[in-house]
C-alpha positions, 0 to 999 in steps of 0.5 A, a space after each residue: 684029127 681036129 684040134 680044139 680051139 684055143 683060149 685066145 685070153 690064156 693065150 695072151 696070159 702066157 705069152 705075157 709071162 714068158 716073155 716077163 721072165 726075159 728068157 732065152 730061145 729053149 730051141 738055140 739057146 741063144 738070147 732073145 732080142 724082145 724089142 724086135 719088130 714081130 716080123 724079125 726073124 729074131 723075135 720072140 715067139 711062143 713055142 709048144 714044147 711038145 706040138 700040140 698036133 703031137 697030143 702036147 698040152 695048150 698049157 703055160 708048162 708046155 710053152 716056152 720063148 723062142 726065137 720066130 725063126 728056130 720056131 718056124 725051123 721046128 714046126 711040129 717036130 719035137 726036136 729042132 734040126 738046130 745046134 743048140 749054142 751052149 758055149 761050152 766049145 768055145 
């Protein structure tokens, strides 16, 4: 299956609004530092929802922020193998 090529200016335009709305990981649930270096694990990232290899949408409605390394720990799945941290058992 091949894949088509992204809009890299749509790309950027998503990427800025998401992190304009300072949200945090959709994966952990946990708070995104967004001044961190981009190789910090801890960092923010824009995930696909719903993996674009899975049919997702290259859209800003299947987009959301994450964390560099809950991203990298779900790659092309549609769940993450992560405890998503609701502080509901504190």
């Amino acid at each position: 299956m091949s894949l088509k090529p992204r809009n890299t200016n749509q790309r950027d335009k998503d990427r800025a609004r998401i992190r304009a709305t300072g949200a945090a990981c959709h994966i952990c649930g946990e708070p995104i530092d967004y001044t961190l270096d981009w190789l910090n694990p801890r960092s923010f990232v824009v995930d696909h929802v719903v993996p674009l290899i899975k049919q997702g949408a290259d859209n800003i409605g299947n987009k959301a922020a994450a964390h560099r390394e809950c991203n990298s720990k779900k790659r092309a799945r549609l769940v993450a193998p992560i405890i998503r941290r609701s502080g509901a058992l504190k």
